[in-house]
C-alpha positions as CSV (number, residue, x, y, z in Angstrom):
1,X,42.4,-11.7,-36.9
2,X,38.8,-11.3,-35.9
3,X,35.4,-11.8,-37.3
4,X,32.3,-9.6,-36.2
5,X,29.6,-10.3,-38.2
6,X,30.2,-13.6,-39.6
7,X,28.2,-14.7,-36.7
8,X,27.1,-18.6,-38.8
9,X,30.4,-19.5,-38.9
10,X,31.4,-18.9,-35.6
11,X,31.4,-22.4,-35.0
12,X,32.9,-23.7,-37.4
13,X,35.9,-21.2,-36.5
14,X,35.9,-22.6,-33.0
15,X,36.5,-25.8,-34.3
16,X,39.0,-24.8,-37.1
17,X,41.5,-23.4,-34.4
18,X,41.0,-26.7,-32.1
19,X,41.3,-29.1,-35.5
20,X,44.8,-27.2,-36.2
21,X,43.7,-25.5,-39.5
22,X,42.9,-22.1,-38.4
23,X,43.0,-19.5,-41.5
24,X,43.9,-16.7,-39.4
25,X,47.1,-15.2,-37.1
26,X,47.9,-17.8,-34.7
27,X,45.7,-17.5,-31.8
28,X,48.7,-18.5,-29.1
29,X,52.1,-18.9,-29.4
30,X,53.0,-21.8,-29.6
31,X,49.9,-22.9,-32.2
32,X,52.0,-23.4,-35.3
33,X,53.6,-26.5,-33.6
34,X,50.8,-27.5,-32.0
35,X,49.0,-27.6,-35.8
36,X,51.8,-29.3,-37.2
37,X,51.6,-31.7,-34.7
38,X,48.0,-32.1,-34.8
39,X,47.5,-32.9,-38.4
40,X,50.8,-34.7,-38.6
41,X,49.7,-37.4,-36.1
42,X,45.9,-37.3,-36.7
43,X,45.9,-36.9,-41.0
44,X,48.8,-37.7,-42.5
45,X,50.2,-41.0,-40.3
46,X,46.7,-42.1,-40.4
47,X,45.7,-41.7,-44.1
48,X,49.7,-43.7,-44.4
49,X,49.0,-46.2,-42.7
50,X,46.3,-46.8,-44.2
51,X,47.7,-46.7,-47.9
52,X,50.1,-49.2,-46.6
53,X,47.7,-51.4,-45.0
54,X,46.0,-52.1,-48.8
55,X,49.2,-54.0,-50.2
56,X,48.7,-56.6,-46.9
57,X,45.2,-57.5,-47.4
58,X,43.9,-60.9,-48.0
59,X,42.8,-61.0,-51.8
60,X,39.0,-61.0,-50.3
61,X,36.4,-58.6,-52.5
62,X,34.2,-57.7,-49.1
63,X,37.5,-57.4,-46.9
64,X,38.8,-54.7,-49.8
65,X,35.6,-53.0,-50.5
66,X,34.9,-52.7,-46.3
67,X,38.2,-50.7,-46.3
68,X,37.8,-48.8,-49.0
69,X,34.6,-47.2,-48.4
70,X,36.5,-45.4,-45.5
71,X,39.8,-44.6,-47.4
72,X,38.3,-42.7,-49.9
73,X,36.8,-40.6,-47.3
74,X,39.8,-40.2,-45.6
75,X,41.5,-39.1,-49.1
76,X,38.8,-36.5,-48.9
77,X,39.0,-35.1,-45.5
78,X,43.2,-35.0,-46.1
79,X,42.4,-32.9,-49.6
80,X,40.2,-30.9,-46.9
81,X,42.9,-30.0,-44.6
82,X,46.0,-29.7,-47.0
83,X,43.1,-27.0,-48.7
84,X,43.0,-25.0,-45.1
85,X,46.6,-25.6,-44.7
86,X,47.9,-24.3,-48.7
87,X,44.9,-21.8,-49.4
88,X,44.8,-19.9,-45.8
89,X,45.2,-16.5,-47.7
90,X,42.6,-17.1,-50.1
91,X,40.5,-18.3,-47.0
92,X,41.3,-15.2,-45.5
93,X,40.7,-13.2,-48.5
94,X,36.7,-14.5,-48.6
95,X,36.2,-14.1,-44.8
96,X,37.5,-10.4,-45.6
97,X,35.4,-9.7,-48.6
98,X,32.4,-10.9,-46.2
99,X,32.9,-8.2,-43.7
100,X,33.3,-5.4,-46.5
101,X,30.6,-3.0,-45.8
102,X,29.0,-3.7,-50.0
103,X,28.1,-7.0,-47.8
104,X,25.9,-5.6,-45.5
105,X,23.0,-5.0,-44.8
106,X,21.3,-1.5,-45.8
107,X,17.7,-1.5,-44.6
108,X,15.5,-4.2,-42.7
109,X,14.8,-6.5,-45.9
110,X,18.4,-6.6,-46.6
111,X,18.5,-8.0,-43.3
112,X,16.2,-10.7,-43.5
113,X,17.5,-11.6,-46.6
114,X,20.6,-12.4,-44.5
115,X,18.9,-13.8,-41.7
116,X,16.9,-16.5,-44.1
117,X,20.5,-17.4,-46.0
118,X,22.2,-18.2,-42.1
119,X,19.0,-20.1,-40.9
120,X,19.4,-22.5,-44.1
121,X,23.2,-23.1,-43.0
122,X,22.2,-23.7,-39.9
123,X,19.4,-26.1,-41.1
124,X,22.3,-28.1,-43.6
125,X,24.5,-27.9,-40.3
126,X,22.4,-29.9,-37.9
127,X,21.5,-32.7,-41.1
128,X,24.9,-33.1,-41.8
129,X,26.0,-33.5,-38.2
130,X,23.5,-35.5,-36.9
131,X,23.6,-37.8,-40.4
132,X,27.6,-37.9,-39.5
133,X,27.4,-38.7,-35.7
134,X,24.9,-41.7,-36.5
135,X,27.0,-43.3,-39.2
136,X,30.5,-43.1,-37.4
137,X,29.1,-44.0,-34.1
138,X,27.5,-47.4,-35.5
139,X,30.8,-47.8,-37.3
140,X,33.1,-46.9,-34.3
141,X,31.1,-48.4,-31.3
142,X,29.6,-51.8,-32.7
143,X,33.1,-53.9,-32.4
144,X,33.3,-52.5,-28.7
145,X,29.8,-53.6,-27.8
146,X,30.0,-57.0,-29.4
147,X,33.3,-57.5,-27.3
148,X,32.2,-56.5,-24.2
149,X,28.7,-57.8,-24.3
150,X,29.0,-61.1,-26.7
151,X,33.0,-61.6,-25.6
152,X,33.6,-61.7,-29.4
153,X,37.3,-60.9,-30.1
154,X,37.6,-56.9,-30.7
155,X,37.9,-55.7,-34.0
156,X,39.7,-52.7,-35.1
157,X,36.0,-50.8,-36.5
158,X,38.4,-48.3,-39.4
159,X,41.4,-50.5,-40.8
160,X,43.0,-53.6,-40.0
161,X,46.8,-52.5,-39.9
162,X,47.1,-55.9,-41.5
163,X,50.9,-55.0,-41.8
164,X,51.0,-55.9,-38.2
165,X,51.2,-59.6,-37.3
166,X,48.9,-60.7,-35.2
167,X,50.4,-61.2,-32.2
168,X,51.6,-57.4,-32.1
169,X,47.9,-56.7,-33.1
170,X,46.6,-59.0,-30.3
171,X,49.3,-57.3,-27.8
172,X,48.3,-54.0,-28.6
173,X,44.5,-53.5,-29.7
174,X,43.3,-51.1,-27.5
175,X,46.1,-48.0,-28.1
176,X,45.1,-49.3,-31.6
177,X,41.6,-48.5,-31.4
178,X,41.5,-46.1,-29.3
179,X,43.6,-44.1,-31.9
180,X,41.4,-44.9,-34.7
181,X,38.0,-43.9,-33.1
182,X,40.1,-40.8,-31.9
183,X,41.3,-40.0,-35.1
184,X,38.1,-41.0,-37.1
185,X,36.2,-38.6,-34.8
186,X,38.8,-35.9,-35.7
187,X,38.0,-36.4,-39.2
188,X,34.4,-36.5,-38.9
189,X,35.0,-32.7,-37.1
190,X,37.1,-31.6,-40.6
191,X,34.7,-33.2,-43.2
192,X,31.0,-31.7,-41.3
193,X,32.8,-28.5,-40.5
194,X,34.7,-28.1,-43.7
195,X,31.5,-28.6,-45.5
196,X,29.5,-26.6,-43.5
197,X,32.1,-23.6,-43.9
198,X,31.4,-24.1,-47.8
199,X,27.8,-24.6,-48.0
200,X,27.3,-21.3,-45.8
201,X,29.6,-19.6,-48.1
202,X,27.6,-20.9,-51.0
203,X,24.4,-19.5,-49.6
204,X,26.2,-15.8,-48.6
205,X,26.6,-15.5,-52.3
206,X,23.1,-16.4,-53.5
207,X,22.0,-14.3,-51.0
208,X,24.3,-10.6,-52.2
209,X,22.5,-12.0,-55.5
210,X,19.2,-11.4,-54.0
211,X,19.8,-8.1,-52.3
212,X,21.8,-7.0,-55.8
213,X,18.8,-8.2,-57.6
214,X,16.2,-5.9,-55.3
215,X,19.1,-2.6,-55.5
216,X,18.7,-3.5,-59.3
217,X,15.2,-3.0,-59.5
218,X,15.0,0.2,-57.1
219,X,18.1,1.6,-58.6
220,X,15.8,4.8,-59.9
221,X,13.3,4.4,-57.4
222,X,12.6,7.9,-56.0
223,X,13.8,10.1,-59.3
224,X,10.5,9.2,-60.9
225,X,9.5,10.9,-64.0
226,X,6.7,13.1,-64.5
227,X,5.0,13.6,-67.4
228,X,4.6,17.0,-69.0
229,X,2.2,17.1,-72.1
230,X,2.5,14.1,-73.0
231,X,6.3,14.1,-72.9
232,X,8.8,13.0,-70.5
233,X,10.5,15.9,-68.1
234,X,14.1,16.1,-68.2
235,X,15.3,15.2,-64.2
236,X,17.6,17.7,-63.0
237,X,21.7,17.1,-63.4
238,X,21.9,15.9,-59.6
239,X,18.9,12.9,-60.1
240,X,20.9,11.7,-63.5
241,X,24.2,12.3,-61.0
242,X,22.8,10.3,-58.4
243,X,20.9,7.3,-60.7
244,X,24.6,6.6,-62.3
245,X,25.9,6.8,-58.4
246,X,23.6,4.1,-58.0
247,X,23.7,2.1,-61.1
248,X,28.2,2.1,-60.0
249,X,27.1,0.9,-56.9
250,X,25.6,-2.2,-58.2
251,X,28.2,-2.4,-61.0
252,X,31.1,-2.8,-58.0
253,X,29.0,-4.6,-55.7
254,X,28.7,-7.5,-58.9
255,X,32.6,-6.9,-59.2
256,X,32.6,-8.4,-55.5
257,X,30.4,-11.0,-56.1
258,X,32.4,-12.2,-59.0
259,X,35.8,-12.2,-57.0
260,X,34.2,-13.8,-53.8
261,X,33.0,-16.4,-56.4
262,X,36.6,-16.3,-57.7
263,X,38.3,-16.8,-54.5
264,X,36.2,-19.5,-53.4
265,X,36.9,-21.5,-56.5
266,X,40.3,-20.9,-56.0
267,X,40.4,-22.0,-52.7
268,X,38.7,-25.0,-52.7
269,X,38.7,-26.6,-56.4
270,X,40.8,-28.8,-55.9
271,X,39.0,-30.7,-52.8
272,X,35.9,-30.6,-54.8
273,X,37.4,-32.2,-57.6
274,X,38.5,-34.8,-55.1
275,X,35.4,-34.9,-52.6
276,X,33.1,-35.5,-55.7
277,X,35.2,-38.1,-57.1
278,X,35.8,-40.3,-54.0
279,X,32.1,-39.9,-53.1
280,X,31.6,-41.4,-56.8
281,X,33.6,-44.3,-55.9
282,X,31.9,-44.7,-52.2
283,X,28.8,-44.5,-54.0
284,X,29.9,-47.2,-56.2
285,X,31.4,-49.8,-53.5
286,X,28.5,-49.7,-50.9
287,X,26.2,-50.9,-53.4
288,X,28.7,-53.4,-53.9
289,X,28.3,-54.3,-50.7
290,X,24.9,-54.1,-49.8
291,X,25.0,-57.0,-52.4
292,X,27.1,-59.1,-49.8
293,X,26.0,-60.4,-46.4
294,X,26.2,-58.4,-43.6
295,X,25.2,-58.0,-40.1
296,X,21.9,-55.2,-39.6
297,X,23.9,-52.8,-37.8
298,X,26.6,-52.8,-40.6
299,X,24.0,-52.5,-43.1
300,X,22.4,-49.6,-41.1
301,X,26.2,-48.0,-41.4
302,X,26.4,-48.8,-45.4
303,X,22.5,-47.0,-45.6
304,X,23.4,-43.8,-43.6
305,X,26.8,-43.6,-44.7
306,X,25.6,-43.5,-48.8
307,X,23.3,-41.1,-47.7
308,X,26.1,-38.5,-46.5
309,X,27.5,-39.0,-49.2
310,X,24.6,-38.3,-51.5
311,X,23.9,-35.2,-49.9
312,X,27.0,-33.6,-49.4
313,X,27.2,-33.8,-53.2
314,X,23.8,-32.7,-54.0
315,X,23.5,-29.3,-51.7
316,X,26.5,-28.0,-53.1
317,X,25.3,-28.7,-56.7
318,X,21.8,-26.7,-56.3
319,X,23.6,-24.3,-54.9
320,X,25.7,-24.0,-57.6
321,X,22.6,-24.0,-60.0
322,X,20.9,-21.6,-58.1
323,X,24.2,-19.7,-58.3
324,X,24.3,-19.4,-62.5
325,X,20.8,-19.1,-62.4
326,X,20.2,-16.0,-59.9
327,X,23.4,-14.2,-61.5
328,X,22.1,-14.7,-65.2
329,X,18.9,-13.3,-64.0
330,X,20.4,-10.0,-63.1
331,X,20.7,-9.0,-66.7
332,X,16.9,-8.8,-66.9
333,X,16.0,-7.1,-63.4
334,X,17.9,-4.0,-63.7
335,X,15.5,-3.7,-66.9
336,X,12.8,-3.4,-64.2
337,X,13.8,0.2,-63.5
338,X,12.8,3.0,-64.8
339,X,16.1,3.6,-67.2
340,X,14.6,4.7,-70.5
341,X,14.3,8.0,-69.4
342,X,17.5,8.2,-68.3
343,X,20.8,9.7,-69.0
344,X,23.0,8.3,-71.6
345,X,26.1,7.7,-68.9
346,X,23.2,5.7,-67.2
347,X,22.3,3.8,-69.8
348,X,25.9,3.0,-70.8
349,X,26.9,1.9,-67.2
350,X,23.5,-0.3,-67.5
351,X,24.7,-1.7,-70.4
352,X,28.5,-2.8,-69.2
353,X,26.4,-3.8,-66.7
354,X,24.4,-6.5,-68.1
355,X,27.3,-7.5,-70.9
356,X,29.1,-8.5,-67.7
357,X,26.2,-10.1,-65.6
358,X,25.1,-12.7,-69.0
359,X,28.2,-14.4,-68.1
360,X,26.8,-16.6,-65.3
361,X,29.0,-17.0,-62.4
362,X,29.9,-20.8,-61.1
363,X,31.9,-22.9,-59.1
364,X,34.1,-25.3,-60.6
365,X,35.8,-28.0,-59.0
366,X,39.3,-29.2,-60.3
367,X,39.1,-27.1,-63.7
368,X,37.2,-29.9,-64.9
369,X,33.0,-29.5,-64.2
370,X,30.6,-26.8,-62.5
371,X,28.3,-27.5,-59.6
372,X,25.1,-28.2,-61.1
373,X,22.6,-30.4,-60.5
374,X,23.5,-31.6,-64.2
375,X,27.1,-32.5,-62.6
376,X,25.1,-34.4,-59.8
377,X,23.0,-36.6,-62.1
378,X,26.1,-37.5,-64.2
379,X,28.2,-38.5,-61.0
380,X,25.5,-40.6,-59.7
381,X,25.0,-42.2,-63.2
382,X,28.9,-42.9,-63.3
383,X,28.5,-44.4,-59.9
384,X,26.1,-46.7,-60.9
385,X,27.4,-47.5,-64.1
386,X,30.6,-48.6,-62.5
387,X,28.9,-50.6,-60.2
388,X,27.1,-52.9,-62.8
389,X,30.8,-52.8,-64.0
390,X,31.8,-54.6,-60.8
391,X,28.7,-56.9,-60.4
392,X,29.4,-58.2,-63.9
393,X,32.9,-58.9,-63.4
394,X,31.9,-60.3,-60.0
395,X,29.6,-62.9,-61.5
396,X,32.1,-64.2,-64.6
């Protein structure tokens, strides 16, 4: 399968068929065993050993909370791919419904509205990358410079295998490291491009919104009503024909809306539910242990690494507000045409209409909350909450 005019996510395509997830018909032959293999060796043996690697750890609160800050990233970046790997049809089913023809553009403003909504992607696209590059590079590359340049012993920058003894550890620490930065760098490619694939999706749908809200208000532009003596002319049959044309337009362009919104829920609730949660707990567990000593760079890490996570749970929560808030809004523009003069099938379609469109439309992650901003400010009180928890306990 291939996409035309989904020109912002061309990128992130790219880099779905290299990371093994690619939604679409498989682009060579032999590309289902080459996915398989991919996330087999690079996800789910690394996120395993991992797991295992927590019951072998010394009973040390900074030793557990350094390793956990990057597991429960790692949870989300699996939830990520297993989302790409179980939901392709739905994924295929939005990238469809985005190169209908009700999704594009009809006239030059339309156009810009488009234009403005893939220039913010673009915008969240470099943050996000460049905020991801910095952390994982101070993460990945400070044990390598302190062992080549101080002659410290090198240690392993993601987890500590500490399954292994350390004599095998000793024997074998550079196939060691070299596959975590590897596969942490793979990682890093699923969780920016994953997100980025989401946010721009987010935006697409704010902005059919917008262009639904200006077809709204223009529905009877151009059928304007004279008056005659003080009273209203009846239009002729075909201007009443063509107003209700217009006004079944908009009602079926919503329709689309609605099960783009649908199918995006669908597709990626359930890696919201867990994204949001494990940020919680990252949240939680660096201000843990920015209350511990630590060297600058690692402190650098903790600041820029919070900071991800911050913002990859607030842009998708105002968009989400921004979502409820343009749909509700719809019920009141179409009011800004000029329907009382109109037909009564008009007015009845007008009214389905705005029945349907005071139901705002959202995004909910894991069946259990919306993307809000209100959702944002109750995970980050949570976060902190648990974290005076942890300092409490910490001090008895």
């Amino acid at each position: 399968m291939e996409f035309h005019r989904i020109d912002c996510f061309n990128i992130n395509l790219m880099y779905f068929k290299f990371l093994g997830v690619w939604p679409g018909n498989n682009p060579w032959r032999f590309y289902n065993y080459y996915s398989k293999a991919f996330i087999m060796v690079f996800v789910i043996i690394f996120i395993l050993l991992f797991s295992i690697n927590f019951y072998f750890l010394p009973r040390q609160l900074n030793i557990f909370i350094e390793e956990t800050i990057i597991y429960f990233t790692d949870l989300a970046v699996t939830s990520k791919v297993l989302t790409f790997v179980f939901m392709h049809k739905e994924i295929i089913g939005i990238l469809d419904i985005l190169e209908c023809d009700l999704f594009q553009p009809e006239d030059d403003e339309e156009m810009i509205i488009l234009e403005n909504a893939k220039k913010s992607s673009k915008t969240y696209c470099k943050i996000i990358m460049i905020v991801s590059y910095l952390s994982s590079t101070l993460l990945i590359l400070s044990p390598l410079i302190s062992h080549l340049i101080l002659g410290v012993e090198l240690l392993l920058p993601i987890c500590r295998y500490a399954f292994i003894s350390d004599e095998y550890r000793l024997m074998f620490i550079y196939p060691i490291y070299l596959y975590q930065i590897v596969s942490i760098h793979f990682h890093v490619l699923y969780n920016v491009n994953v997100d980025i694939f989401f946010f721009g999706l987010m935006v697409l749908a704010i902005a059919q919104l917008d262009i639904l809200d200006r077809k709204l208000r223009k529905v009877t532009e151009g059928n304007k009503v004279q008056d005659t003596d003080g009273e209203a002319s009846r239009l002729p049959i075909d201007k009443n024909k063509e107003d209700v044309m217009k006004i079944n337009q908009c009602i079926i362009h919503f329709i689309k809306v609605c099960r783009f919104c649908e199918l995006i829920e669908d597709a990626f609730s359930a890696t919201l539910f867990v994204q949001y949660s494990a940020a919680s707990c990252i949240i939680c567990v660096c201000l843990c242990r920015f209350t511990m000593p630590a060297e600058m760079g690692y402190i650098v890490f903790l600041a820029s690494y919070m900071s991800l996570m911050v913002l990859q749970m607030m842009a998708p929560c105002w968009l989400g507000t921004r979502l409820m808030d343009k749909s509700q809004l719809l019920a009141f523009s179409v009011y800004n045409c000029d329907w009382t003069s109109r037909s009564r099938h008009f007015k009845s379609n007008m009214r389905f209409f705005v029945d349907r469109a005071n139901k705002p439309l959202s995004i909910t992650g894991g069946k259990m909350f919306n993307l809000s901003l209100g959702t944002f400010t109750s995970i980050m009180n949570s976060a902190y909450s648990f974290f005076t928890l942890l300092q409490h306990f910490q001090k008895e």
